[in-house]
Residue, then its C-alpha position, 0 to 999 in steps of 0.5 A: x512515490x513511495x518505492x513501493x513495488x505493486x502488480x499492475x494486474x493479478x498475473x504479474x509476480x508482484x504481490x500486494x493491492x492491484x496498482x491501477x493508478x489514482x486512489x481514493x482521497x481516504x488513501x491520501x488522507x491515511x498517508x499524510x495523518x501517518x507521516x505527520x506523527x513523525x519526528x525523525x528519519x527513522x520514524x519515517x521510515x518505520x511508516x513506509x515499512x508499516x504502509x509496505x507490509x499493509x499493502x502487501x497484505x490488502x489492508x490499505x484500500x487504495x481504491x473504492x469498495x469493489x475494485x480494491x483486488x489484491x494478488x494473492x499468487x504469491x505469498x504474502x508477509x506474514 
């Protein structure tokens, strides 16, 4: 768990990738490469920001090509 907040569908007022449960290994893979370059707290925390703001903006595929949607009803970070 990552405190990451994701819509379940494309009407809720979240943003971000559509959270429809597990993902690919790719995704799993991604995260760990991320924090294993850390060193400290801090560092751990810049990764979530960086994961959060890719997710947020559908840039992290959690799932297989095709079924990766993102909701866009709200604006997304810039």
């Amino acid at each position: 768990m990552n405190g990451i907040f994701l819509p379940s569908s494309d009407r809720s007022g979240l943003r971000g990738v559509i959270h429809r449960g597990r993902h690919k290994q790719e995704y799993y893979e991604y995260i760990e490469q991320m924090f294993s370059q850390c060193k400290s707290k801090k560092d751990c925390y810049e990764v979530l920001d960086k994961v959060k703001s890719d997710l947020y903006k559908g840039k992290i595929k959690l799932y297989k090509e095709g079924t990766n949607k993102v909701n866009k009803t709200f604006r997304t970070v810039s």
